[in-house]
C-alpha positions in Angstrom: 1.6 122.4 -60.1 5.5 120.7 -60.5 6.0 122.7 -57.0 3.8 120.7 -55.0 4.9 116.5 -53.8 2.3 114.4 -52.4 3.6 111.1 -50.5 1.3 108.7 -48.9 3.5 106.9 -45.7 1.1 104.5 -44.3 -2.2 106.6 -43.2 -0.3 109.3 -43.7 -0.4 112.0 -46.5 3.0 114.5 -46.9 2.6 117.6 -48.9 5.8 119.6 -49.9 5.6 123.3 -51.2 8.4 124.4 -52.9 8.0 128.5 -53.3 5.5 131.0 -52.3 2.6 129.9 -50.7 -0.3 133.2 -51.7 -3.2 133.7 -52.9 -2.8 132.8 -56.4 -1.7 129.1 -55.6 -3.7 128.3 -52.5 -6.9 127.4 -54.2 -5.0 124.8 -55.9 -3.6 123.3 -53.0 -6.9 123.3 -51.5 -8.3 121.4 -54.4 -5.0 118.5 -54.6 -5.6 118.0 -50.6 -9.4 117.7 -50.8 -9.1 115.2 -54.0 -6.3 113.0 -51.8 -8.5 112.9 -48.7 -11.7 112.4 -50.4 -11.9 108.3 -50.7 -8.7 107.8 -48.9 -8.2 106.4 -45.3 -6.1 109.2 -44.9 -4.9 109.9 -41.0 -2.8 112.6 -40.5 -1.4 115.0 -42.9 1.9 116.3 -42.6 2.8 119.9 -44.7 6.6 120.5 -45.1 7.6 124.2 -45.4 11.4 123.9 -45.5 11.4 125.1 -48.9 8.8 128.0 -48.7 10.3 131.4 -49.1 7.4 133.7 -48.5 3.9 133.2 -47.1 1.2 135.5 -47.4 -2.4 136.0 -45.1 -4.5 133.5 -47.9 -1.4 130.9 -47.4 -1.5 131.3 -43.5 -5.4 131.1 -43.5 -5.4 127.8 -46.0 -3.0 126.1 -43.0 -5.6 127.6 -40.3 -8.1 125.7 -42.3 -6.5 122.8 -43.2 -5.9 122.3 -39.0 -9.8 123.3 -38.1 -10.8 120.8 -40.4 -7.9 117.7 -39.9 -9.0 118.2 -35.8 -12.7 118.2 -36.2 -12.7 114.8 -38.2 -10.5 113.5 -35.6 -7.3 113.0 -37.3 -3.9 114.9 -37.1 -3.0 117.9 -38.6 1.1 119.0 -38.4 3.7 121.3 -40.3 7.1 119.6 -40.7 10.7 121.9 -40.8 9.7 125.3 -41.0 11.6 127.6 -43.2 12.7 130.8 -41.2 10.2 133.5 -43.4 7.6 131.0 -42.5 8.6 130.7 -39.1 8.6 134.3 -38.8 5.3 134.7 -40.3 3.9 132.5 -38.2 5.3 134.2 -34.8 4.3 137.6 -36.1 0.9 136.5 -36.1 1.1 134.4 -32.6 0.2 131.0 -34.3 3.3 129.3 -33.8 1.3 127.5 -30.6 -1.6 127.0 -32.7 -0.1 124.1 -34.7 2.2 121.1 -33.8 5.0 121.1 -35.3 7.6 118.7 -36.3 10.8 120.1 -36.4 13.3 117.0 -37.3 13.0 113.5 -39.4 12.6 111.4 -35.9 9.5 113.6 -35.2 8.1 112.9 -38.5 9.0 109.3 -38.0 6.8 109.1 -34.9 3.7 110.5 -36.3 3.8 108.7 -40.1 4.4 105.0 -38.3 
């Protein structure tokens, strides 16, 4: 999956998506996040979407679960730069309030210190 970056700042884990995020490629993120969390003391993850062109209902659900799950163990869940299909995507199902969201490098900077 050459589309996907992983990056450990600290107790923090950064994924990076590069594409479309659908049905056919979800499962694999869910499998790369659950293999980096397992064993590590990982804190918060942080999912940049800046380079995401198109997002489809099993993409949106995997962030949905992703947050349910992050927030129950007690640790931070956020999306970093949206890109504007996302962001639009997002608003057209009202869950732009449902996540936090990062939208420059001194946000980030806050939450992976």
């Amino acid at each position: 999956m050459e589309k996907l970056t992983l990056t450990h700042v600290g107790n923090a884990l950064m994924l990076r998506y590069v594409g479309e995020i659908t049905l056919e490629i979800t499962g694999d993120l869910k499998r790369r996040l659950d293999a980096e969390l397992d064993g590590n003391s990982v804190g918060t993850v942080v999912i940049d979407l800046s380079d995401v062109t198109f997002m489809d209902s099993s993409g949106i659900g995997f962030l949905v679960s992703v947050n349910t799950r992050m927030r129950s163990a007690g640790r931070s869940f956020y999306l970093y730069r949206l890109s504007k299909p996302v962001e639009k995507t997002l608003g057209l199902v009202q869950l732009l309030q449902f996540f936090q969201i990062l939208a420059d490098e001194t946000a980030l900077a806050a939450v992976c210190a």
